[in-house]
C-alpha positions in Angstrom: -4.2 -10.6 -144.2 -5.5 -12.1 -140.9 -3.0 -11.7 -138.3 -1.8 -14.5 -136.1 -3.6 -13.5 -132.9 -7.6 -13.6 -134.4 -6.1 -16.8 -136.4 -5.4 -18.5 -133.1 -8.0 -17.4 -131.1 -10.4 -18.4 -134.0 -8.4 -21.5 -134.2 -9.4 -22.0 -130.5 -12.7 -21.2 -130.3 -13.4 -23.8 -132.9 -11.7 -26.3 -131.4 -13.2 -25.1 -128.1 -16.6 -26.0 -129.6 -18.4 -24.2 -127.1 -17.7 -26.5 -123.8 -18.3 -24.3 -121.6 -21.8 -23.9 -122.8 -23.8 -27.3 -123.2 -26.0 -25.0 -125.6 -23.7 -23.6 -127.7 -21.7 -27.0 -128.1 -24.8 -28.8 -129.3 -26.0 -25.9 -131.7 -22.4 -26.1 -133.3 -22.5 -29.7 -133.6 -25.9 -29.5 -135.1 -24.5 -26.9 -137.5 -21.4 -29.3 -138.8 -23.4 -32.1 -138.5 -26.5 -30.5 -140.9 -23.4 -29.4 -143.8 -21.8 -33.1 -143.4 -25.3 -34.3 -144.5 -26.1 -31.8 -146.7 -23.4 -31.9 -148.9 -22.8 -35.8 -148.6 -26.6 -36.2 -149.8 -25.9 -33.8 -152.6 -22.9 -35.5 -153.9 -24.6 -38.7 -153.8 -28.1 -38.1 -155.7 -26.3 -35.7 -158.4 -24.2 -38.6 -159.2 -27.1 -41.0 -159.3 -29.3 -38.7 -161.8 -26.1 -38.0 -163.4 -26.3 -41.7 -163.6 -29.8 -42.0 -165.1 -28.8 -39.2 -167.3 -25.8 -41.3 -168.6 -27.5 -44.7 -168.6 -30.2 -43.4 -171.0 -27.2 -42.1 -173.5 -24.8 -45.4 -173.5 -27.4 -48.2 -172.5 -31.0 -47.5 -173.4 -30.4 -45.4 -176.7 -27.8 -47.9 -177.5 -30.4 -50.5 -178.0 -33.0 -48.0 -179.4 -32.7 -46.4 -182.4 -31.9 -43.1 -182.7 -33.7 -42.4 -185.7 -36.1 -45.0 -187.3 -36.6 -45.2 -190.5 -40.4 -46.4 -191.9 -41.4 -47.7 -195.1 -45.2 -47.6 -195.7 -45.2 -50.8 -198.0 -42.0 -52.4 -197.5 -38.2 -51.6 -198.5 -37.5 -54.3 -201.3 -33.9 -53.0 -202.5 -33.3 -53.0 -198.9 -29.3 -53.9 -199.3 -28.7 -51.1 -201.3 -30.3 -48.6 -199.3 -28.5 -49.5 -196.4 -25.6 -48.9 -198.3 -25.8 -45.6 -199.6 -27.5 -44.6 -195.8 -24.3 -46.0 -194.2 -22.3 -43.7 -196.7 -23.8 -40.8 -195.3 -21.2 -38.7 -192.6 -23.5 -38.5 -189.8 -24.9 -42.2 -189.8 -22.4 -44.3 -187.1 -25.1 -47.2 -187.9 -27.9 -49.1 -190.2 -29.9 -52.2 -189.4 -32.7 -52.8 -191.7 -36.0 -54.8 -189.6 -39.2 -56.0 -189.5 -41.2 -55.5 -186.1 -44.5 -57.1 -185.5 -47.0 -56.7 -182.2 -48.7 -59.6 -180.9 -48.9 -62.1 -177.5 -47.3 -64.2 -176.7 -49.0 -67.2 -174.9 -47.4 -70.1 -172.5 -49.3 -72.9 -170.4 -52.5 -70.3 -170.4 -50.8 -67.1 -169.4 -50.3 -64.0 -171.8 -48.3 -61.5 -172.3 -47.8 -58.8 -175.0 -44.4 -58.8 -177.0 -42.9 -56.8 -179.5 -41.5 -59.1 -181.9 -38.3 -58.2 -183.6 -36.8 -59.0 -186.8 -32.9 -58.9 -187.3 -30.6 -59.9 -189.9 -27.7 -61.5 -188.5 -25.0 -59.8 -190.4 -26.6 -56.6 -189.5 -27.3 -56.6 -185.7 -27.5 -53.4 -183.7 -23.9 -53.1 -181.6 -26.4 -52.3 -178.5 -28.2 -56.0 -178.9 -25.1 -57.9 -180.0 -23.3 -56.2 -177.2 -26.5 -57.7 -175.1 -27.0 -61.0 -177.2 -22.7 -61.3 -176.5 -22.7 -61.1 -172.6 -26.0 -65.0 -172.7 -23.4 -66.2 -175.7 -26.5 -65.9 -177.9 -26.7 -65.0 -181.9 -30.0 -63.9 -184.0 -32.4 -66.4 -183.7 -33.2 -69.2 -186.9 -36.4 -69.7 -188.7 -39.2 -70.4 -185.9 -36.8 -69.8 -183.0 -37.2 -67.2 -180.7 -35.4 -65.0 -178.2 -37.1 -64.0 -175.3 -36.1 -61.1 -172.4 -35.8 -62.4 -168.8 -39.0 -60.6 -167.6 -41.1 -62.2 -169.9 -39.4 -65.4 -169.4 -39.8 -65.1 -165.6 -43.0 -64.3 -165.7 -44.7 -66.7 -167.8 -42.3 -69.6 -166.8 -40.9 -70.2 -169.8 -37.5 -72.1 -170.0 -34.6 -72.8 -172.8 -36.1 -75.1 -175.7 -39.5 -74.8 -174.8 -42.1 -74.3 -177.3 -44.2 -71.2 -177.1 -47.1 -69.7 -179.3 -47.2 -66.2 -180.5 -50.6 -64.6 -181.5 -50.4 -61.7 -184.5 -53.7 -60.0 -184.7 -54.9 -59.7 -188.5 -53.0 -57.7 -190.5 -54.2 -56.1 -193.7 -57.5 -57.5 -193.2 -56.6 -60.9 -192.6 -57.1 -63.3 -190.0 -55.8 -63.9 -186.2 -52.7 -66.3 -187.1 -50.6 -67.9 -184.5 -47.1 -68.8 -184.7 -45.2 -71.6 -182.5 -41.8 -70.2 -181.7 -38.8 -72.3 -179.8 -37.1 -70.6 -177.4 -33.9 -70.2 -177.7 -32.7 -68.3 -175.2 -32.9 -65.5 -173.0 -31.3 -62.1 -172.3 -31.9 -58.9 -170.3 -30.9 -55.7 -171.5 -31.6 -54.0 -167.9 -34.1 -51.7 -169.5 -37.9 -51.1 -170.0 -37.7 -53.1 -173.4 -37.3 -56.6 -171.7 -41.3 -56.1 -170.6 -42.0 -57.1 -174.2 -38.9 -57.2 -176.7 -38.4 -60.5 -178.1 -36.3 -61.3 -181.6 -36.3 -63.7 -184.5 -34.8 -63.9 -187.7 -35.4 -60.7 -190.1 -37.0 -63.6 -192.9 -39.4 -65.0 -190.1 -40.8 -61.6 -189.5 -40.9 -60.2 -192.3 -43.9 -63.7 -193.3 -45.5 -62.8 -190.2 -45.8 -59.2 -191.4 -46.8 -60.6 -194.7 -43.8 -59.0 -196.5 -42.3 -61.7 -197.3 -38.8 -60.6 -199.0 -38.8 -57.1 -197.9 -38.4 -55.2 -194.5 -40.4 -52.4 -193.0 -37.4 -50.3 -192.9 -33.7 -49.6 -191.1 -33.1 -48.6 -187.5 -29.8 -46.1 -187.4 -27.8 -44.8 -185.0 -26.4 -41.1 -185.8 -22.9 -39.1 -184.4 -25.3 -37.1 -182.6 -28.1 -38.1 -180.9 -29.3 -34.8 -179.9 -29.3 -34.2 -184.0 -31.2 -36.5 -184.5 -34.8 -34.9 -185.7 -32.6 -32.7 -188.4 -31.2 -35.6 -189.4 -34.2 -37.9 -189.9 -36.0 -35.2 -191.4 -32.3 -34.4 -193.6 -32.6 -38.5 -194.9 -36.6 -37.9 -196.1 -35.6 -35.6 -198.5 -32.9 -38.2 -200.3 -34.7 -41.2 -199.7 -37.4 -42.5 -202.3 -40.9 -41.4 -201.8 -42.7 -43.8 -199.5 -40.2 -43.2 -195.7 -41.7 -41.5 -192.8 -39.7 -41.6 -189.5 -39.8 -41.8 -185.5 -36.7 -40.7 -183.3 -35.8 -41.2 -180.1 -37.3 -37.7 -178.4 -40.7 -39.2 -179.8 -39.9 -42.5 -177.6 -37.5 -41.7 -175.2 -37.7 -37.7 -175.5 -39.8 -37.8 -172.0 -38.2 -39.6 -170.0 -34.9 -37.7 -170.7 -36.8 -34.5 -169.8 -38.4 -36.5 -166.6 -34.6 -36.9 -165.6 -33.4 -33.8 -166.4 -36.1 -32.0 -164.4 -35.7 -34.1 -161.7 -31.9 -33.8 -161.0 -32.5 -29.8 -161.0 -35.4 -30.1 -158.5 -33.6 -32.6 -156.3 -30.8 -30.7 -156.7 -32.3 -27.6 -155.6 -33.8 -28.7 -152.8 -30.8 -30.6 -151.2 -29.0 -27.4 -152.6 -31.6 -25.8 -149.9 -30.8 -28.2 -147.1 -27.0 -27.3 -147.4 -27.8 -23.3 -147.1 -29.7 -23.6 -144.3 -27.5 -25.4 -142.6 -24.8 -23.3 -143.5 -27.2 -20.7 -141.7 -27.3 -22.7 -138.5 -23.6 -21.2 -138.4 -25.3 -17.8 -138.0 -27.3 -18.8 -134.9 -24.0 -20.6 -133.4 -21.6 -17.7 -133.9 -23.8 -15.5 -132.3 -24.5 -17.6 -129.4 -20.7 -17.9 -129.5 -20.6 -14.2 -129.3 -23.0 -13.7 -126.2 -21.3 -16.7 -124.8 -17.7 -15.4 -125.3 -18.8 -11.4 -125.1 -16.3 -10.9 -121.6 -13.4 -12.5 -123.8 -13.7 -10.4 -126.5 -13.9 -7.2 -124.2 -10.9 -8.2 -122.6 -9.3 -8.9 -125.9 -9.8 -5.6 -127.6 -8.6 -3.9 -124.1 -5.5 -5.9 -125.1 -5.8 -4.4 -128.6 -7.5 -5.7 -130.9 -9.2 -4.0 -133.4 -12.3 -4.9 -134.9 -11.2 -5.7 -137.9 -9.3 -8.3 -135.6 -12.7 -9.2 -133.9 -13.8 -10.1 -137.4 -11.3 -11.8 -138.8 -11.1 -14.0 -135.7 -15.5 -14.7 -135.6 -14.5 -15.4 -140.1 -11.8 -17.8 -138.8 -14.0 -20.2 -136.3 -17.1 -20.0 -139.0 -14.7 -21.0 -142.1 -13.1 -23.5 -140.0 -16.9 -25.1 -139.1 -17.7 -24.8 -142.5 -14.4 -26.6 -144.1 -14.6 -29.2 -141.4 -18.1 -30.0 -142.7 -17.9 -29.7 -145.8 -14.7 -31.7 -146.0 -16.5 -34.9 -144.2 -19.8 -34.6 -146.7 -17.4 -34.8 -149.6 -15.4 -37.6 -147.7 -19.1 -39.1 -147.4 -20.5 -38.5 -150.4 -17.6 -40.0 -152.7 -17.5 -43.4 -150.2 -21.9 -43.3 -151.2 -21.1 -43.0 -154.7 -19.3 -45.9 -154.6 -21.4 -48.0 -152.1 -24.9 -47.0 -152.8 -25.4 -49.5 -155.5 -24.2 -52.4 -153.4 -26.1 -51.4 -150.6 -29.0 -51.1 -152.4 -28.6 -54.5 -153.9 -28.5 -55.8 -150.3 -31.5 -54.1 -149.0 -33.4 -55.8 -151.5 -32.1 -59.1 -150.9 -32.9 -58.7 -147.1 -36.3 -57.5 -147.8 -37.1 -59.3 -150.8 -38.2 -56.3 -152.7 -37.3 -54.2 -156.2 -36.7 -50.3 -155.6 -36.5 -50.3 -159.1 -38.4 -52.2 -161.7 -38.6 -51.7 -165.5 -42.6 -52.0 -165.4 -42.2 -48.3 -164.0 -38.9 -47.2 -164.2 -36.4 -47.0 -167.2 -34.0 -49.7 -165.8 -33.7 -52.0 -162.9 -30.3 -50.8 -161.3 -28.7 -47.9 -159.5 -26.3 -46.2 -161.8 -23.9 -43.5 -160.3 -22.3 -41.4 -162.3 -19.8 -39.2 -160.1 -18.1 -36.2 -161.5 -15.4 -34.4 -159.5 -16.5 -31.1 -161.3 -19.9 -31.6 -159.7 -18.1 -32.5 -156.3 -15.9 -29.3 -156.5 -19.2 -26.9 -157.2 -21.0 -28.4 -154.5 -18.1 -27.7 -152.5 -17.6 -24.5 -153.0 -21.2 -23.2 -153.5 -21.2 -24.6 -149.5 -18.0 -22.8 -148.5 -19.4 -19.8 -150.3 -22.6 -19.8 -148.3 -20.8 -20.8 -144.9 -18.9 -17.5 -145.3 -21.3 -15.1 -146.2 -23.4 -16.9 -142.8 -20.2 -15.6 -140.9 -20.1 -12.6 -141.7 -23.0 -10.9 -139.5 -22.1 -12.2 -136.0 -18.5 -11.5 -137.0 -19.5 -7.5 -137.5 -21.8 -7.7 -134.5 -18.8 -9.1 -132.0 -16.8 -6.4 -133.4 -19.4 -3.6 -132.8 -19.3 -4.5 -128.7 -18.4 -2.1 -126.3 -15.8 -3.1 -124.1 -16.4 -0.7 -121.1 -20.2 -1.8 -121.1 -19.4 -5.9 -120.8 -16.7 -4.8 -118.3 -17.9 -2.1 -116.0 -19.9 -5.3 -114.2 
């Protein structure tokens, strides 16, 4: 138990902050100033790759499949494969589809696009949930939906008529395609730089499968299960199915953001230790500062243990005053950060984040109070254990040498 003499003159000496040394008050100051930083950093970037992290679970794999299914000729009983693949416990989702590659071409710019086919009684919830916020529904016979990126970038507006060029498939020949547009929709990911949809018929001529579909695109209970499953549905499916998942197409990036919240992490975890340890170097400058004082105190009677307990007392109170502003900090960035963002780029006029590089175009935070409480407390931890030398070494002073002067 710390007594209430080394708790008040600990109490002191922090609020003291060293005034009678210019030195020693700006070393301390430096020292609370480096753990508000530190840990108001930490709080923020955790919860913006916690962000990423979470973005790439609910958005990105919501409108990729996680498992997708491939037939090498065509699925021609599609309806009633669907339904005995919905039956199965781990399938949340089934959307048969026809996809074809190809350019699309407006007033004598190009593009590429990934042209999708959907049926519109069987549209992924990620896309309708999309398709639902621009009031749109799957596309009609030679209409066509386009993302905002290509649409920005190519001019294109509502109505227009555009052509879409399908290299030759099978053998064939170069075709091209006049679409009308539609409308157009961003999902906020890297699919708007060529995603486009149509009507699962539509595709399905351009494929030259007319009546069938290339296969389904499912969404499981378990993402992370996904490759057992995929590899679980090859061995009931007929012979003729191959399949991709989403580690094959999205597996890198979710390792990219894993690895980088652990190295940012660690090194802003760095940046809070060592200024932690700038408590070190203003305790002891404390000590030489205060070195008569605490003479005269342990004349008075104080022990060391007192000595200790009172240096512990003025180096947990620096680090909980800290510590206690970079959380205070750090929450008020979690919530601002994507605003101010968003303003820095409309006063500069430029993207920090665009889906030509980056998996979406926005800052997401995700902020977890279990994250804010180990940061928290890993610093506290760390502030201690920085107390605890110049605490011992005030304690091991000898009074009658300080004094006899």
């Amino acid at each position: 138990m710390i007594k209430p003499v080394p708790l008040f003159m600990g109490l002191r000496y922090f609020w003291s902050g060293g005034r009678s040394n210019l030195l020693v008050s700006f070393i301390s100051m430096l020292a609370i100033t480096g753990l508000v930083l530190g840990v108001a950093l930490l709080v923020v970037v955790l919860s913006v790759m916690n962000g990423f992290d979470r973005e790439l679970r609910e958005r990105i794999l919501s409108v990729v499949p996680h498992v997708q299914l491939i037939h090498n000729t065509g699925v021609a009983d599609w309806r009633q494969q669907r339904k005995s693949i919905a039956e199965l416990p781990t399938v949340t989702e089934v959307t048969p589809y026809n996809k074809v590659d190809g350019l699309i071409n407006s007033r004598q710019k190009t593009r590429p696009l990934q042209l999708l086919g959907l049926d519109a009684d069987a549209v992924p919830e990620g896309l309708a949930s999309v398709l639902g916020e621009y009031g749109l529904n799957v596309p009609l016979a030679n209409q066509l939906l386009l993302s905002e990126s290509i649409a920005e970038d190519l001019n294109i507006s509502i109505n227009q008529r555009v052509n879409v060029i399908i290299p030759p498939i099978r053998g064939g020949k170069t075709s091209v395609y006049s679409f009308q547009v539609v409308g157009i929709f961003a999902t906020h990911t890297e699919l708007d730089q060529v995603l486009g949809l149509t009507s699962l018929e539509q595709a399905a001529q351009i494929a030259d499968i007319p009546g069938l579909v290339q296969g389904f695109r499912l969404q499981v209970a378990d993402e992370f299960d996904a490759r057992s499953i995929g590899y679980a549905l090859l061995d009931e499916l007929p012979f003729g199915y191959g399949f991709r998942d989403w580690f094959q197409t999205h597996g890198n990036l979710y390792q990219a953001i894993q690895l980088s919240r652990n190295m940012v992490g660690l090194l802003i975890f760095l940046i809070v230790a060592i200024a932690a340890f700038n408590v070190i170097s203003m305790l002891m400058m404390t000590v030489v500062d205060k070195r008569k004082d605490i003479a005269i105190l342990q004349t008075m009677g104080l022990s060391r243990v007192n000595i200790v307990q009172l240096f512990l007392v003025q180096g947990a109170m620096i680090g909980l005053f800290g510590i206690s502003i970079g959380v205070l900090f750090g929450v008020l960035g979690c919530y601002w950060v994507a605003d101010l963002v968003a303003w820095i780029e409309a006063m500069l006029g430029v993207t920090f984040l665009n889906t030509t590089v980056y998996p979406i175009d926005y800052i997401p935070v995700d902020m977890r109070w279990s994250d804010v409480a180990t940061i928290a407390g890993t610093a506290i931890v760390l502030n201690i254990l920085a107390t605890v030398y110049p605490a011992v070494r005030a304690s091991r002073m000898a009074p009658a040498e300080e004094l006899r002067s």
